[in-house]
N, CA, C and O of each residue as an XYZ file, in Angstrom:
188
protein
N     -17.015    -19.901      0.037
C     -15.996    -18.896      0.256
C     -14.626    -19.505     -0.060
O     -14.259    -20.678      0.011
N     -13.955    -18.372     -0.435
C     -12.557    -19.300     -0.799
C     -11.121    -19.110     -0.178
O     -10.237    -18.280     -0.389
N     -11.248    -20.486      0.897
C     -10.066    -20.486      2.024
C      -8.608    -20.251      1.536
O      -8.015    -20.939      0.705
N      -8.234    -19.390      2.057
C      -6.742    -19.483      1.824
C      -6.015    -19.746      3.336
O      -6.505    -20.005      4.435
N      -4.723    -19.573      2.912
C      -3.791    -20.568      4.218
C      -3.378    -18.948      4.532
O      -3.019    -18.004      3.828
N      -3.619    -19.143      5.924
C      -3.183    -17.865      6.552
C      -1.782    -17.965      7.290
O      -1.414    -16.983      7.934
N      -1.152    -18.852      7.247
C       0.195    -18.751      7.812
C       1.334    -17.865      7.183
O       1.206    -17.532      6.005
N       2.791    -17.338      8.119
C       3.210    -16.528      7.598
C       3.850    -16.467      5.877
O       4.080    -15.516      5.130
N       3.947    -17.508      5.761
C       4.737    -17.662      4.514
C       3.747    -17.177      2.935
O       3.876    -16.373      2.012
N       2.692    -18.308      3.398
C       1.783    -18.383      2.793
C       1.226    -16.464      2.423
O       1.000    -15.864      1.372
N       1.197    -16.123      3.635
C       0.634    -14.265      3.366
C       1.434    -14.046      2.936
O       1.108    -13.247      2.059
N       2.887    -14.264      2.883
C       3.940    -13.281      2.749
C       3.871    -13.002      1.074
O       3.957    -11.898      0.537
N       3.637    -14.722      0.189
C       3.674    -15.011     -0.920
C       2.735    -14.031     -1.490
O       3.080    -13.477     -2.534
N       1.561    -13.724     -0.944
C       0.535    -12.856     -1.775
C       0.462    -11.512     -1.104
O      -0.601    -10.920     -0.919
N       1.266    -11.203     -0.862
C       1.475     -9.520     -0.050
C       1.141     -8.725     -1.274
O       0.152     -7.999     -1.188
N       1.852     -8.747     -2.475
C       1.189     -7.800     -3.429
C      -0.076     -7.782     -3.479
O      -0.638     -6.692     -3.375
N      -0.870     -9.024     -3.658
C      -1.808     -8.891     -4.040
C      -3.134     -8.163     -3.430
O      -4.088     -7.620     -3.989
N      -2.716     -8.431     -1.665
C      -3.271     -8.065     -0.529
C      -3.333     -6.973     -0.415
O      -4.426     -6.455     -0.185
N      -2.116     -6.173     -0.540
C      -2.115     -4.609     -0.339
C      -2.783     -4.294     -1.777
O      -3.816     -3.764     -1.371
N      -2.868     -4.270     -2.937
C      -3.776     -3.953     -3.900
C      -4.683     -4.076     -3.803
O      -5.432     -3.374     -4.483
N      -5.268     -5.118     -2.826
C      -6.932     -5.234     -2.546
C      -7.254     -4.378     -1.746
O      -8.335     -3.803     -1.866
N      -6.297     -4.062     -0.631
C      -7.191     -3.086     -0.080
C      -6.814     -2.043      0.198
O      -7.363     -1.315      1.025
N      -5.544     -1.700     -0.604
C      -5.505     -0.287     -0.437
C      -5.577      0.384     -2.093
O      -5.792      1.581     -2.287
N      -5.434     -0.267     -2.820
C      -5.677      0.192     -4.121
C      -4.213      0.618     -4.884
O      -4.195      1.273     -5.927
N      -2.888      0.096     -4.128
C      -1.880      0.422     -4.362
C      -1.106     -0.276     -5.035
O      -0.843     -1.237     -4.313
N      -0.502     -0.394     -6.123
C       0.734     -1.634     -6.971
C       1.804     -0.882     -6.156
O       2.313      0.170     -6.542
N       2.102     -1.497     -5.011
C       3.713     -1.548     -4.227
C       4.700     -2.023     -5.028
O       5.890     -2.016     -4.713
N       4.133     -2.557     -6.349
C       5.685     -3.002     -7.053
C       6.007     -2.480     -8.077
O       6.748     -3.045     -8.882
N       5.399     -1.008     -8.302
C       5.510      0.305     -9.288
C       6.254      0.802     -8.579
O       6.737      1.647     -9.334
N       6.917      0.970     -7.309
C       7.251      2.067     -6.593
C       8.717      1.009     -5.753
O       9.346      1.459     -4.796
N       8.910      0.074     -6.169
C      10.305     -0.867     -5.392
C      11.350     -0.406     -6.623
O      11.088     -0.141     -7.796
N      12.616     -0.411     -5.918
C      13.796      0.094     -6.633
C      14.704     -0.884     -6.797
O      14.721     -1.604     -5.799
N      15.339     -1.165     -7.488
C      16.551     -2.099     -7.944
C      17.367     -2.323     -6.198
O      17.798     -1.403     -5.503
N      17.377     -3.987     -5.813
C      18.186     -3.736     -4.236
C      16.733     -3.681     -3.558
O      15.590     -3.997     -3.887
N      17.325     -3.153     -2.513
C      16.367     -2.985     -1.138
C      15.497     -1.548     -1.122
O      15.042     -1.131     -0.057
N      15.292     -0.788     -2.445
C      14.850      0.947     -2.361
C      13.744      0.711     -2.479
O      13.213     -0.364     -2.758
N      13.191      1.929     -2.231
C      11.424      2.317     -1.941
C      11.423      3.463     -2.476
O      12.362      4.183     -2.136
N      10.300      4.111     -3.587
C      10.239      5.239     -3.844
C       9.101      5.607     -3.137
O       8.014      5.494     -3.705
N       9.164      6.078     -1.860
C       8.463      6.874     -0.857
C       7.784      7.849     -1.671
O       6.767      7.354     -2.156
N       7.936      8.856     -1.950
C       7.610     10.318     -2.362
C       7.165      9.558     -3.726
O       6.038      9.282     -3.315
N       7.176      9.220     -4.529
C       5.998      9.175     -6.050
C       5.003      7.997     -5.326
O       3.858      7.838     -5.748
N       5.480      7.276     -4.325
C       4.023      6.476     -3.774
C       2.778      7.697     -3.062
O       1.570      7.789     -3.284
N       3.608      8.445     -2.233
C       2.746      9.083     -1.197
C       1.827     10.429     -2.704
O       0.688     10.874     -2.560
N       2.667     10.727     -3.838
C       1.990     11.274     -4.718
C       1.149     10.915     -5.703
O       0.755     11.748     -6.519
N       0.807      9.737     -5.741
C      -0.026      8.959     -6.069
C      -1.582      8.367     -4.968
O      -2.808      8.444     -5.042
N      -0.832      7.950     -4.279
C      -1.938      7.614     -2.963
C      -2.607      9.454     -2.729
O      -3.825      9.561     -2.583
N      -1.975     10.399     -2.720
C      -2.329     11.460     -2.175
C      -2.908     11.974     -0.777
O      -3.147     13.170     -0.611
């Protein structure tokens, strides 16, 4: 099996990858220039 380091940093580094595994989502199609979130074309996509 293949260990990874579960401390915070360490998750923080592969957060994309994590939420694509299990939710099926690219969170970084939907981040805005700055600190924005496009809420509404995520939630229309996820459905």
């Amino acid at each position: 099996m293949d260990k990874k380091a579960t401390d915070y940093n360490s998750a923080m580094s592969r957060k994309s990858k994590i939420i694509k595994a299990t939710l099926g989502l690219d969170y970084d199609q939907f981040e805005l220039p700055g600190i924005g979130f496009d809420y509404e074309s995520m939630m229309e996509k996820a459905g």
